[in-house]
N, CA, C and O atoms as CSV, one atom per row, in Angstrom:
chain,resi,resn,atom,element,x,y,z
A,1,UNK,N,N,-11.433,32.581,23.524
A,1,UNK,CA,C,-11.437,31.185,23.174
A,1,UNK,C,C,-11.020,31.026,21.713
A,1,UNK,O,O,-11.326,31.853,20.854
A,2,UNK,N,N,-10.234,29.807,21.445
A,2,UNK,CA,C,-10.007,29.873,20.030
A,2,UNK,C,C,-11.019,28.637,19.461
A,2,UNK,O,O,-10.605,27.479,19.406
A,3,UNK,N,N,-12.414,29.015,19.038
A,3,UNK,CA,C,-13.311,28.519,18.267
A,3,UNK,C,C,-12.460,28.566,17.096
A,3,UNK,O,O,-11.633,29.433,16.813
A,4,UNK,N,N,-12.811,27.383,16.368
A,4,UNK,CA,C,-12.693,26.987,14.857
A,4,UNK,C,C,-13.877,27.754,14.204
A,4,UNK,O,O,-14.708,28.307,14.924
A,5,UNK,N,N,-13.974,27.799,12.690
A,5,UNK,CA,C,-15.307,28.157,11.945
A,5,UNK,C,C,-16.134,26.626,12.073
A,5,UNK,O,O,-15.669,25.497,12.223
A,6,UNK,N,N,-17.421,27.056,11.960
A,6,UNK,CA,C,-18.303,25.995,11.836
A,6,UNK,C,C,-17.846,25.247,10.410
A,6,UNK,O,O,-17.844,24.016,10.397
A,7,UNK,N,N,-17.559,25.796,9.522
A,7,UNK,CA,C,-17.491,25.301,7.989
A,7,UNK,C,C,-16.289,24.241,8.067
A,7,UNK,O,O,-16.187,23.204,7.411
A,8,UNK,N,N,-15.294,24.815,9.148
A,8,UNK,CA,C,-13.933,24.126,8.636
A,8,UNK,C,C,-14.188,22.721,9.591
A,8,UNK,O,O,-13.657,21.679,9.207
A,9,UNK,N,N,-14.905,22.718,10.680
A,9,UNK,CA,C,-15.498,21.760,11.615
A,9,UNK,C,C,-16.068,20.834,10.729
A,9,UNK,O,O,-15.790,19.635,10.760
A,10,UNK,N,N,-17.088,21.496,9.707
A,10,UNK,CA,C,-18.486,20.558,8.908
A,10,UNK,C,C,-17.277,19.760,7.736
A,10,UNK,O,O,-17.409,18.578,7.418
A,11,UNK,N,N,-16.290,20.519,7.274
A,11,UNK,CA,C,-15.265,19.619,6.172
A,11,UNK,C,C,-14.723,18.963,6.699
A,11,UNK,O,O,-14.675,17.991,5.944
A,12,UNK,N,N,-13.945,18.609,7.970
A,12,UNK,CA,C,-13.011,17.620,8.572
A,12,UNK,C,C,-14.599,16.458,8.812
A,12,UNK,O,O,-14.609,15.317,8.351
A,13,UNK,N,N,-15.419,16.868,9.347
A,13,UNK,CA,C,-16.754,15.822,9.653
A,13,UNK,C,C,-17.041,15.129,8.384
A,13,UNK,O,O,-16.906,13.929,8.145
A,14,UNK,N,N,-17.540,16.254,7.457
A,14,UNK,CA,C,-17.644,15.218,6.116
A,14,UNK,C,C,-16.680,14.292,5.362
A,14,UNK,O,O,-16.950,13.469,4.487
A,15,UNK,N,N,-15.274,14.672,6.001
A,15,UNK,CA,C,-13.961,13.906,4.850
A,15,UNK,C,C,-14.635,12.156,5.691
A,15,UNK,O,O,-15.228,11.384,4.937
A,16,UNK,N,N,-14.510,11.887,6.697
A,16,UNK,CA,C,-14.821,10.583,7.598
A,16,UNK,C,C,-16.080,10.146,7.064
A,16,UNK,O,O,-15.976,8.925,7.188
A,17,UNK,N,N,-17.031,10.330,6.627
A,17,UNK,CA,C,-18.114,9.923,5.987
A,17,UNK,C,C,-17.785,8.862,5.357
A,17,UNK,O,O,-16.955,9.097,4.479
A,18,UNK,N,N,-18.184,7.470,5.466
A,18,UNK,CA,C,-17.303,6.507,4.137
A,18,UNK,C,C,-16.633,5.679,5.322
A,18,UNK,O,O,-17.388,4.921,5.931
A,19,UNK,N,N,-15.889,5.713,5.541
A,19,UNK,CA,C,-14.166,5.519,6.395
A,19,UNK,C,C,-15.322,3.733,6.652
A,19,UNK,O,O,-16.541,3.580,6.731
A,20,UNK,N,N,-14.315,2.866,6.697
A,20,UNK,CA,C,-14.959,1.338,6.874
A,20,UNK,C,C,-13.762,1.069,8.030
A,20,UNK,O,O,-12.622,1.535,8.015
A,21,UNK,N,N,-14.327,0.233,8.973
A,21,UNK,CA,C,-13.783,-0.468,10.115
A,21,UNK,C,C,-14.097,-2.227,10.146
A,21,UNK,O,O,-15.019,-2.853,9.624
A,22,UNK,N,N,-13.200,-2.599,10.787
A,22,UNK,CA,C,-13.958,-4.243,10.776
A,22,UNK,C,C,-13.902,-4.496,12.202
A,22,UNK,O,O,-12.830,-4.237,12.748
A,23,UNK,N,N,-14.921,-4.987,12.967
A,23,UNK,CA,C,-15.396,-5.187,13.792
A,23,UNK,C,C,-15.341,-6.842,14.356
A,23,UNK,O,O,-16.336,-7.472,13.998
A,24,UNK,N,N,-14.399,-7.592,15.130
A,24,UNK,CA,C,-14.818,-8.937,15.251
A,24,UNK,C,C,-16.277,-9.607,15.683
A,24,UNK,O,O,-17.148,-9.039,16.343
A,25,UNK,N,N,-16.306,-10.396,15.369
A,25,UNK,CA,C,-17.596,-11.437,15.865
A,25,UNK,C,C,-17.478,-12.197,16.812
A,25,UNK,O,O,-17.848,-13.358,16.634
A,26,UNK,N,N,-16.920,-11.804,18.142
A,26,UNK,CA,C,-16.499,-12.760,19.301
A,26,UNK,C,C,-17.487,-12.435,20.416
A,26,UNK,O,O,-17.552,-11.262,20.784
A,27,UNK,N,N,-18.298,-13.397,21.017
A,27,UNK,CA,C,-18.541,-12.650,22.246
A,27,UNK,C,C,-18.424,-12.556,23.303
A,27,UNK,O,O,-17.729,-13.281,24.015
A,28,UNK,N,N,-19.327,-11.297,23.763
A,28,UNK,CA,C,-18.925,-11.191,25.279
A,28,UNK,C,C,-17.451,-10.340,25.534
A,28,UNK,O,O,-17.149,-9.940,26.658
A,29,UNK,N,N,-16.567,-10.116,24.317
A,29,UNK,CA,C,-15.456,-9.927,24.583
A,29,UNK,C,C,-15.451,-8.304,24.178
A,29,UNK,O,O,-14.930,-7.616,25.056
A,30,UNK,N,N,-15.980,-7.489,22.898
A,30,UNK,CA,C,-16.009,-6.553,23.086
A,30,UNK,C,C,-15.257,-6.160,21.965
A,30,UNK,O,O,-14.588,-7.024,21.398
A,31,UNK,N,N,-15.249,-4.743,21.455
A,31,UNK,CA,C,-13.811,-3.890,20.779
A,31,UNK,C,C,-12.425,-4.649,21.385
A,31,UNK,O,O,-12.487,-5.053,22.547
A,32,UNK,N,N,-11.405,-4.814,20.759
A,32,UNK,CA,C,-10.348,-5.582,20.695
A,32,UNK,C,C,-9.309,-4.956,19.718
A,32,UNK,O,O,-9.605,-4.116,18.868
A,33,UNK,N,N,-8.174,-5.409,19.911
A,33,UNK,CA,C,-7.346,-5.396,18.893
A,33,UNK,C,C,-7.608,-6.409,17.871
A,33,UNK,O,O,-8.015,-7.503,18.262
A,34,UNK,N,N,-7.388,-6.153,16.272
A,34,UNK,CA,C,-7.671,-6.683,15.688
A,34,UNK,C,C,-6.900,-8.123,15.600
A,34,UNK,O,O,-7.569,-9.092,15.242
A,35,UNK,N,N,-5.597,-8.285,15.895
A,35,UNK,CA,C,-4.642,-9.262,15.662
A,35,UNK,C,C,-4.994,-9.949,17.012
A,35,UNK,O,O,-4.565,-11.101,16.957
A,36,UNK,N,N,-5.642,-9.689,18.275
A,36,UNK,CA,C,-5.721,-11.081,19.293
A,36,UNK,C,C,-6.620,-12.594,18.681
A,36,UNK,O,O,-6.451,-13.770,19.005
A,37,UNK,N,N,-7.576,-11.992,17.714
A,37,UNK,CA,C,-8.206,-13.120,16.691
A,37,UNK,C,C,-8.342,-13.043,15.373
A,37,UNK,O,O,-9.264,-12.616,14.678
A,38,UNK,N,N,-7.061,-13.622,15.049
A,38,UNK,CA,C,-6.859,-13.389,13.671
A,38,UNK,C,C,-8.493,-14.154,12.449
A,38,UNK,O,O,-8.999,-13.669,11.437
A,39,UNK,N,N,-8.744,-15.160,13.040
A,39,UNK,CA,C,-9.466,-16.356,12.444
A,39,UNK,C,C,-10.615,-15.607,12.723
A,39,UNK,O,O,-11.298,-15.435,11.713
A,40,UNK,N,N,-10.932,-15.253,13.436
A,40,UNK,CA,C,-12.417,-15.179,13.990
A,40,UNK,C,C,-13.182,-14.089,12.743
A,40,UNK,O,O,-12.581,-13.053,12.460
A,41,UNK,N,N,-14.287,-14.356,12.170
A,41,UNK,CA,C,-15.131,-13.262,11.214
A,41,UNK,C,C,-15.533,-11.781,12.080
A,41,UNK,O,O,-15.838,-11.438,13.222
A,42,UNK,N,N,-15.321,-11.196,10.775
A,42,UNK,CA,C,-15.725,-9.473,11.129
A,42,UNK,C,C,-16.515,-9.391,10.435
A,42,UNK,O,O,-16.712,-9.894,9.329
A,43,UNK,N,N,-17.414,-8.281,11.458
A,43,UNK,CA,C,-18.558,-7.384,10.459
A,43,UNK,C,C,-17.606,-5.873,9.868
A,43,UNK,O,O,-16.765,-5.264,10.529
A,44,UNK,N,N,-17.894,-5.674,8.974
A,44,UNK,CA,C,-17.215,-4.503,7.982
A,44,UNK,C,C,-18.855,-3.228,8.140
A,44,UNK,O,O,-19.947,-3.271,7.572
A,45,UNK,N,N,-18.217,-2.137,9.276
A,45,UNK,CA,C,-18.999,-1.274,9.497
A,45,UNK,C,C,-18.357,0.583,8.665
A,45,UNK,O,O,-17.310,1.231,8.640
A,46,UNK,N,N,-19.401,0.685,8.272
A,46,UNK,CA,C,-19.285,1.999,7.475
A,46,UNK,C,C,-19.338,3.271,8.119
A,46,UNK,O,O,-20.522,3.304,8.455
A,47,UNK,N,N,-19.031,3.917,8.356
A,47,UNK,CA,C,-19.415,5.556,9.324
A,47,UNK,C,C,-20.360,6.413,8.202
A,47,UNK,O,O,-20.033,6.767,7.069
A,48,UNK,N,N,-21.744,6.639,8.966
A,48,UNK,CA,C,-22.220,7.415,7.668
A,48,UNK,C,C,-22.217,8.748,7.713
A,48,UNK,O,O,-22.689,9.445,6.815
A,49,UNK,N,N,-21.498,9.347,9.126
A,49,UNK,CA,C,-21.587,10.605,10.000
A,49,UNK,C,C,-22.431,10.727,11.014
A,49,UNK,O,O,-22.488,11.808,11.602
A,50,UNK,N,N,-23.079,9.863,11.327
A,50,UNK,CA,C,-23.843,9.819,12.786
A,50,UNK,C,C,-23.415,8.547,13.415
A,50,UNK,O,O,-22.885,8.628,14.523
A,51,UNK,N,N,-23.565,7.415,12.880
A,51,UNK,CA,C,-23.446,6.000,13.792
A,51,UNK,C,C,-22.465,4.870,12.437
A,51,UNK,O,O,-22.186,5.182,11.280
A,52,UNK,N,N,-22.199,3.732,13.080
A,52,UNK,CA,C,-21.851,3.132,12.113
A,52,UNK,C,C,-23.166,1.811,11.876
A,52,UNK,O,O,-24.054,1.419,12.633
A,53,UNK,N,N,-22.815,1.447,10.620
A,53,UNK,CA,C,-24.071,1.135,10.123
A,53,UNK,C,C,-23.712,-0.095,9.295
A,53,UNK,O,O,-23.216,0.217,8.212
A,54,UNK,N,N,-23.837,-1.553,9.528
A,54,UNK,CA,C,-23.676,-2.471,9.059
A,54,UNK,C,C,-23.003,-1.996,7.136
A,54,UNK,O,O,-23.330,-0.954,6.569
A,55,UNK,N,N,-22.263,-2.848,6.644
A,55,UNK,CA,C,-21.437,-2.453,5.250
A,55,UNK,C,C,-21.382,-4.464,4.803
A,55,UNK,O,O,-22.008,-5.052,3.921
A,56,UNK,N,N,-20.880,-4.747,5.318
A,56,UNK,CA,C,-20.599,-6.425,4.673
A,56,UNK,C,C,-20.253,-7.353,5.642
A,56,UNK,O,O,-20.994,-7.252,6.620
A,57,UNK,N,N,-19.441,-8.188,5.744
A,57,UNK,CA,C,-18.958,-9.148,6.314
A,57,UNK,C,C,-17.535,-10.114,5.541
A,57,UNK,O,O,-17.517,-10.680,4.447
A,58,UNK,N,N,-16.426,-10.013,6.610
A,58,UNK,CA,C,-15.859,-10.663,5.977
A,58,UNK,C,C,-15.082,-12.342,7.525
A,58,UNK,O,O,-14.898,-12.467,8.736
A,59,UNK,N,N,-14.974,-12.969,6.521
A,59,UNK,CA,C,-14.747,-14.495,7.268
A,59,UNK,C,C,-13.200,-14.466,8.112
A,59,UNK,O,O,-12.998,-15.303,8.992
A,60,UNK,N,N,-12.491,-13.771,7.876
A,60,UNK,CA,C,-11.185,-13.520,8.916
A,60,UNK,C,C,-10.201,-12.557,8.745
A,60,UNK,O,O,-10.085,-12.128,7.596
A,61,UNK,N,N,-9.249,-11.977,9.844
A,61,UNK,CA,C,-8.611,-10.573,9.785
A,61,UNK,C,C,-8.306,-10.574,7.830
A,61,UNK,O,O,-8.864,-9.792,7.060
A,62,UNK,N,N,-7.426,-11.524,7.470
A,62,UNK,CA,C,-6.762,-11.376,5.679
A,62,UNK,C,C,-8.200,-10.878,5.073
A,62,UNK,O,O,-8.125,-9.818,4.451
A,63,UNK,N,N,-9.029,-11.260,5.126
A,63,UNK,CA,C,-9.904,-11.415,4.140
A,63,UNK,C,C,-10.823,-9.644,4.397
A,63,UNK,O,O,-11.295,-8.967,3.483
A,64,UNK,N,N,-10.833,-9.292,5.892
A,64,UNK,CA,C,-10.806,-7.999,6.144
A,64,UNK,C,C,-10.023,-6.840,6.112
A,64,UNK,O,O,-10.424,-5.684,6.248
A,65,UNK,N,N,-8.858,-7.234,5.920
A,65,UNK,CA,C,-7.812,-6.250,5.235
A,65,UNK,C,C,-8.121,-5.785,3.739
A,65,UNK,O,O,-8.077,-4.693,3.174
A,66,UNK,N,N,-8.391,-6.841,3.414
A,66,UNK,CA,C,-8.267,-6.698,1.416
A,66,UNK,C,C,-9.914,-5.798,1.296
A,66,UNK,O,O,-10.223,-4.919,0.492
A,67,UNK,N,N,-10.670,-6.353,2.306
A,67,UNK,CA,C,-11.881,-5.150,2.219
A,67,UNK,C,C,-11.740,-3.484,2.730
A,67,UNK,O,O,-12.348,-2.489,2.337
A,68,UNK,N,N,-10.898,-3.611,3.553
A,68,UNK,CA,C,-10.591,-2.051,4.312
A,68,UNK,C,C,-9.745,-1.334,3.319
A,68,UNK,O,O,-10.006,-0.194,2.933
A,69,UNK,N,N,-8.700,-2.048,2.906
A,69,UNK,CA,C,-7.306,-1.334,2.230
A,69,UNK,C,C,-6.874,-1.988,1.062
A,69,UNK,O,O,-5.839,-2.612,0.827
A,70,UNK,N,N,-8.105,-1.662,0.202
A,70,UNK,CA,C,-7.447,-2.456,-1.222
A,70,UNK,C,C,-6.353,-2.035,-2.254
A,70,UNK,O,O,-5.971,-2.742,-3.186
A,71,UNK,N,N,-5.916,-0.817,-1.961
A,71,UNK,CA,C,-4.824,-0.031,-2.157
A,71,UNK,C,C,-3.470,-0.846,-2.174
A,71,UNK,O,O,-2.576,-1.019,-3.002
A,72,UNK,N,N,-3.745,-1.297,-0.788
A,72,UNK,CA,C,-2.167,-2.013,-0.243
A,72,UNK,C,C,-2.099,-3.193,-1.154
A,72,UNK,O,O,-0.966,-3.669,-1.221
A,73,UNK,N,N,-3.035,-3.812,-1.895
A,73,UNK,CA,C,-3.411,-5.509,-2.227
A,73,UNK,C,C,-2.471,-5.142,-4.270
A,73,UNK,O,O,-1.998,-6.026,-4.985
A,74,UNK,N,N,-2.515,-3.989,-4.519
A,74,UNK,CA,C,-2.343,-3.536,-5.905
A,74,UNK,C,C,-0.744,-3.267,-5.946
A,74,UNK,O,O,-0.211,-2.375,-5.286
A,75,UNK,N,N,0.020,-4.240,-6.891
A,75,UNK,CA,C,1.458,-4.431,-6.813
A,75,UNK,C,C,1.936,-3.575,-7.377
A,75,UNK,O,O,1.454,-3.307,-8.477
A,76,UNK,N,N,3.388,-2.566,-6.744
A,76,UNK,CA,C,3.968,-1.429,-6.928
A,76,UNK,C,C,4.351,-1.409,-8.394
A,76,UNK,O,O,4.819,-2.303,-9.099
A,77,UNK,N,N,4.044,-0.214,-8.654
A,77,UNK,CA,C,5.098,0.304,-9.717
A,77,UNK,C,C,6.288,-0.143,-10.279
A,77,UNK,O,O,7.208,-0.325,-9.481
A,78,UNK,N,N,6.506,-0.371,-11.494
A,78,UNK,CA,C,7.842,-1.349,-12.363
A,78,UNK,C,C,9.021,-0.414,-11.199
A,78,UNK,O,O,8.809,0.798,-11.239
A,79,UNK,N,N,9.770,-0.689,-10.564
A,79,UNK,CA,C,11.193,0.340,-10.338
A,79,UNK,C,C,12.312,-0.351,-11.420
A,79,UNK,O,O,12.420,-1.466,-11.930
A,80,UNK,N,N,13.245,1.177,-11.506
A,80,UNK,CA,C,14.775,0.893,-12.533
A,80,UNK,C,C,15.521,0.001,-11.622
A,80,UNK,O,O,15.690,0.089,-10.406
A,81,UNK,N,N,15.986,-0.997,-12.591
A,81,UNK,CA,C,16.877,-1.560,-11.738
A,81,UNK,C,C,18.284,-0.478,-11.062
A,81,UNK,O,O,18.337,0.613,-11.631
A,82,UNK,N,N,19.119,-0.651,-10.201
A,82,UNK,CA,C,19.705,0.247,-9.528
A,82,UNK,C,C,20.711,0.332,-10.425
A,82,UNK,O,O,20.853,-0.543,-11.279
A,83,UNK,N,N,21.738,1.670,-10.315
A,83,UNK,CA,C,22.626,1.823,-10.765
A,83,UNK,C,C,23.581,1.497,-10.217
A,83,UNK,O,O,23.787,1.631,-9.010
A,84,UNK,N,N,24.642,0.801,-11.383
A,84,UNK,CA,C,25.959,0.247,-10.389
A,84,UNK,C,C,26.773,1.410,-9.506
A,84,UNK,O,O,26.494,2.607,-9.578
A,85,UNK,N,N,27.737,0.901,-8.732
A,85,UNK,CA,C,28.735,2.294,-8.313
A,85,UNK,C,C,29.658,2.933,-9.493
A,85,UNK,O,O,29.949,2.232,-10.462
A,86,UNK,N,N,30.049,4.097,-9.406
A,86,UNK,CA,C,30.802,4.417,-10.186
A,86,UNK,C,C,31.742,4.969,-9.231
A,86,UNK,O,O,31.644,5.235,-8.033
A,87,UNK,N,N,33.113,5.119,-10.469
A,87,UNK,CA,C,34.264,5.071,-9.221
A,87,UNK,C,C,34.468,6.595,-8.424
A,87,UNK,O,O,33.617,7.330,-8.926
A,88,UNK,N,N,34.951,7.070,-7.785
A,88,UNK,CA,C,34.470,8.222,-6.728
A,88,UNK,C,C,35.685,8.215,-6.072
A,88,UNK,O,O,36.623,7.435,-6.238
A,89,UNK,N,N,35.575,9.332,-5.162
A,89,UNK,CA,C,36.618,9.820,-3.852
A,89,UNK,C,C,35.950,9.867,-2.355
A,89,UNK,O,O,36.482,10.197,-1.296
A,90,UNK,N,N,34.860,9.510,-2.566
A,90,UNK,CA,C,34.127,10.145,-1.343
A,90,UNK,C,C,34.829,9.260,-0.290
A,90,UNK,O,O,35.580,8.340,-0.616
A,91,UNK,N,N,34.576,9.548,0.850
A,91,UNK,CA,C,34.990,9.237,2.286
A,91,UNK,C,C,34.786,7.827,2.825
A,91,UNK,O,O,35.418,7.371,3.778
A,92,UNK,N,N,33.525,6.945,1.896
A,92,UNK,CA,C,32.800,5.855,2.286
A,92,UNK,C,C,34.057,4.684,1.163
A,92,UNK,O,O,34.338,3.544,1.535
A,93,UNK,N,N,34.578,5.253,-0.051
A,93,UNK,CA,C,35.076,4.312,-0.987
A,93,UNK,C,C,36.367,4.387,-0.311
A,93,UNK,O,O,36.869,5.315,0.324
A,94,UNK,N,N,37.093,2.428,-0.756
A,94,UNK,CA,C,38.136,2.023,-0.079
A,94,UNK,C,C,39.298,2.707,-1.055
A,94,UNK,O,O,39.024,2.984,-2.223
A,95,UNK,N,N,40.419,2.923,-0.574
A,95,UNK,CA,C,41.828,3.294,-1.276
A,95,UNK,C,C,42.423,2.277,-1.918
A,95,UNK,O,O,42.875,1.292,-1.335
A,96,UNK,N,N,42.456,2.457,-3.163
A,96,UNK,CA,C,43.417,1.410,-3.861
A,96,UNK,C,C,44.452,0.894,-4.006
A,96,UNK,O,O,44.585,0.002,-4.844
């Protein structure tokens, strides 16, 4: 059998520790995709390594994004503006 080590099992278990999900507030209806109710409030659940465990609440999918992935919300890096073409032979430039 190809068993893993217990150790390398216990580090992939501990990296998920943390990890936040948002959960809608609809009922009767269940786990869902997040986008069938955009409007509707989520509970923001935490994994603590056994169960998930109440974390916050937020009032609709936008407002639960910016809690899950605040990474994405932080505006990129200055970029160089591009360099013009310079003149060339390659296969793609027109003949003069």
């Amino acid at each position: 059998m190809d068993d893993e080590p217990l150790s390398d099992w216990a580090e992939r278990r501990a990296a998920k520790i943390g990890r936040l999900r948002a959960v809608p507030l609809v009922p009767k209806e269940g786990l869902k995709g997040s986008h069938l109710n955009p409007e509707a409030p989520r509970a923001i659940q935490r994994w603590n390594g056994y169960a998930w465990e109440p974390h916050g609440f937020a009032s609709n999918l936008a407002e639960a994004k910016r809690i899950l992935y605040p990474e994405a919300m932080t505006p990129p890096a200055a970029v160089s503006p591009p360099q013009p073409l310079r003149s060339g032979t390659g296969k793609h430039r027109k003949p003069r």
